[in-house]
C-alpha positions in Angstrom: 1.1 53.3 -18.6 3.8 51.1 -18.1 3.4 47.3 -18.3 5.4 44.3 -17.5 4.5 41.2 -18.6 6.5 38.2 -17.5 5.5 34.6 -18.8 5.5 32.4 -22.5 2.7 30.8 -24.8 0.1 32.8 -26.2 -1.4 34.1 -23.8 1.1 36.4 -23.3 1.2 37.1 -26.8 -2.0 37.7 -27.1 -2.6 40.2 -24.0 1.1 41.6 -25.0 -0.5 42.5 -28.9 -3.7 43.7 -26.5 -1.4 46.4 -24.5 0.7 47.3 -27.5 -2.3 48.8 -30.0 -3.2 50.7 -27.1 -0.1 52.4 -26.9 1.0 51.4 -23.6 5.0 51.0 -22.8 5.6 46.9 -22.4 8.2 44.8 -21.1 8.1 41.4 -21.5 10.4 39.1 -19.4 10.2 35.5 -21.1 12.4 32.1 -20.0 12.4 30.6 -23.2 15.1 32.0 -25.6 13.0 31.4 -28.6 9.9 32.7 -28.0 11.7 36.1 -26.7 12.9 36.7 -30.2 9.5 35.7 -31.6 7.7 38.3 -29.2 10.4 41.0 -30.2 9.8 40.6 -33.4 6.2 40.3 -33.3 5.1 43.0 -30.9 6.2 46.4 -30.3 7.3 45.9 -27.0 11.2 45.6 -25.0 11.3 41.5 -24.4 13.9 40.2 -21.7 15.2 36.6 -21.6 14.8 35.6 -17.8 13.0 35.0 -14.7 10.9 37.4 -14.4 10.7 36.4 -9.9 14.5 37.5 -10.5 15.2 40.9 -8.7 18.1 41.7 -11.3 15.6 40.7 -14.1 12.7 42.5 -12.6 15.6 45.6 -12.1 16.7 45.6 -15.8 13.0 45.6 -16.5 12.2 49.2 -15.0 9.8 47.6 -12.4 10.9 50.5 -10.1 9.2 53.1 -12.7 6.2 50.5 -13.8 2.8 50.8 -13.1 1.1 47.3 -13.6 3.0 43.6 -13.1 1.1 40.8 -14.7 2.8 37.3 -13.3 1.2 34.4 -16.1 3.7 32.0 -15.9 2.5 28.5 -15.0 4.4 27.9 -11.7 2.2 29.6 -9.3 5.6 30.1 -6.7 7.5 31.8 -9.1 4.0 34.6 -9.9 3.8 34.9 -6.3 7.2 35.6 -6.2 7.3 38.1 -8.5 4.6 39.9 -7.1 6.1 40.3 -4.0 9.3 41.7 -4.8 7.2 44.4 -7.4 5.3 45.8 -4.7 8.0 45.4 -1.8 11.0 46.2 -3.4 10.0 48.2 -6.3 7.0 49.9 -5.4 4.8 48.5 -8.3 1.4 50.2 -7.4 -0.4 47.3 -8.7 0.3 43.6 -9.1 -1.8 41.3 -11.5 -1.1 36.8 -10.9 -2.4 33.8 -12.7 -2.7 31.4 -10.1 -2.6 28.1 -11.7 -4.4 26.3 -8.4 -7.5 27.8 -7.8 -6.7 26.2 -3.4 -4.3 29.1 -4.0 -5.7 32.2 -5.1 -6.6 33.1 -1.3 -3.1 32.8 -0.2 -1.9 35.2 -2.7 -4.6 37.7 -1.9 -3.7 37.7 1.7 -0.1 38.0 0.9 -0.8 41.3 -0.9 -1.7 40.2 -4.8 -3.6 43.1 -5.9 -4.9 40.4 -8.0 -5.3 37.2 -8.3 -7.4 35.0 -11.2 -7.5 31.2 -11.7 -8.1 30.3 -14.9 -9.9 27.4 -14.1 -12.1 28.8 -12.2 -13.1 30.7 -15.2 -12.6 28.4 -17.9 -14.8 26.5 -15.3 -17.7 29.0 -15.2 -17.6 29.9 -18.7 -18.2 25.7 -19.7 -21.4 26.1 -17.4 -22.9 28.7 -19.3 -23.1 27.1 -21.9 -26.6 25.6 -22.2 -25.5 22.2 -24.7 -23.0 19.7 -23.1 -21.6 19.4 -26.9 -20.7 22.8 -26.9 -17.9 22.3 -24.4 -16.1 20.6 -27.4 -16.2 23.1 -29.6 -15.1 25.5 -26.7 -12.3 23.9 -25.9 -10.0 24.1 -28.7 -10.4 27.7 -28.7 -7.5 28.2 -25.7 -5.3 27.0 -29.2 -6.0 30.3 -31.5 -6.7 33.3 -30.5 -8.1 34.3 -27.2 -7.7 37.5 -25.1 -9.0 37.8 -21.4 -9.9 41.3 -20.5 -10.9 42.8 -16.9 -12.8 45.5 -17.0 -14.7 47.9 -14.3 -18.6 48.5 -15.1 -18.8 52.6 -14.1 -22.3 54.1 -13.4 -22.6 55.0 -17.0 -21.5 52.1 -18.9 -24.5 50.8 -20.9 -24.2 46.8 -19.3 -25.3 48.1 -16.4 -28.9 46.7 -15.0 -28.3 44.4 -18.2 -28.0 40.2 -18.0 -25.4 38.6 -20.1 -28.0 37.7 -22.3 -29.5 40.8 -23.0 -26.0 42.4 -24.3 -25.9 39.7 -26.9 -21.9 39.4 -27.2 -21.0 37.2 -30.3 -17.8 36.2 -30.2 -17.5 36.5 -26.5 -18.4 35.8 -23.2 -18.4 36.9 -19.3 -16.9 34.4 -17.6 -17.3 35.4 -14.2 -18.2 38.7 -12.2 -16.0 40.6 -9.3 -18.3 42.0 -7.0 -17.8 42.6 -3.5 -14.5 40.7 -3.1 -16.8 37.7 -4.0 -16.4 36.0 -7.8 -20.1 35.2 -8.8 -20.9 33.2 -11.9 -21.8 35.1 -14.8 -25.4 33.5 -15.9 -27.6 34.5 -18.4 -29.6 36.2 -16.1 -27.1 37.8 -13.8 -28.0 41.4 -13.9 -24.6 43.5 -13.9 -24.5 46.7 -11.0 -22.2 49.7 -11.6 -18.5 49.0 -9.8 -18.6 45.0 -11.1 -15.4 44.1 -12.4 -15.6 41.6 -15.4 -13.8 38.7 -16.7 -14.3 38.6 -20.7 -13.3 36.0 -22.7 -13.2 36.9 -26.4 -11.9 35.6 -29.8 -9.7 38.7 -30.6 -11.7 40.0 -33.5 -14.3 40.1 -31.6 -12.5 41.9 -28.3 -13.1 45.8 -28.9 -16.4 45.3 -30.2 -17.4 43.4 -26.9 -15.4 46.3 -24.8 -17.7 48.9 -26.6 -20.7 47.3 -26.0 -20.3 46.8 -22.5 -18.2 50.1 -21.4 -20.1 51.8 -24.0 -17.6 54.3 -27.3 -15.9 55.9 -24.6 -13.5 52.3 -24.6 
């Protein structure tokens, strides 16, 4: 599978190390000239200095032979952007946007996103699970180390299904909210989880494959 990845910080690290142990091919298109050279050397990836809602960047990129665009950057135009000259000019099958104002997120769907998340919305629902206002401190501070956000598709098989949160026990991570329908439903302790659900997980990255397993089942 090919993968382009445009955006900075660590998230991008973080889902780029994510992609790279599983052996996919990754291009990273980064505006900050330091943090490109950091990637490269970091991650076994190609990393491009540039705007990744820049055709000719996109174009030096391979986005005409790619299979998944991930837009993280924290300028919500610029992800739309992107997104719309993947899948228009480049035929990119399937486009992935961080939309950094959840009033957004609609917009982008209905302009053709294939998908769109706001992390607010799931930083948001993940704070109300948690049963103990003081644990929102602790949470917090997290976002600074080591955090991967997976999506993932329950199949008829995978063991969470008719399962609640709760019952899969995940130390170290969390479901922060639940796909289902086109709708996004909060994940709550006793949410029971159907076959075709698609997951948000939150997870320290230690923690990540463990959580995949246990959810998707070894097959992950």
């Amino acid at each position: 599978m090919k993968i382009i990845l445009i955006g900075s910080d660590k998230l991008v690290y973080f889902l780029g190390r994510q992609f790279a142990s599983k052996g996919y091919q990754l291009t990273i298109i980064t505006p900050n000239e330091t943090q490109a050279l950091t990637l490269s050397r970091k991650l076994k990836a190609t990393v491009i200095k540039g705007d990744g809602s820049n055709p000719i960047i996109l174009q030096e990129a391979g986005a005409y032979s790619a299979d998944v665009l991930l837009a993280l950057t924290a300028l919500d135009q610029d992800n739309l952007v992107a997104c719309q000259i993947a899948q228009d000019r480049y035929g990119v099958p399937r486009t992935v946007a961080l939309v950094n104002d959840p009033d957004n997120r609609e917009v982008f769907q209905k302009l053709g996103v294939t998908q769109a998340f706001s992390a607010t919305e799931i930083l948001g629902s993940l704070i109300e699970q948690q049963a103990d206002i003081q644990d929102i401190k602790n949470l917090l501070p997290v976002a600074d180390t080591e955090v991967t956000l997976t999506e993932m598709t329950l199949q008829d098989d995978s063991p969470a299904v008719e399962k609640t949160p709760e019952q899969l026990n995940l130390n170290g991570a969390a479901i922060a909210c639940i796909i289902r329908g086109g709708s996004v439903l909060q994940a709550k302790e006793y949410s029971r989880l159907r076959s075709g659900d698609r997951l948000i997980l939150i997870s320290q990255s230690d923690y990540c494959a463990k959580a995949q397993r246990t959810i998707m089942g070894e097959k992950v």
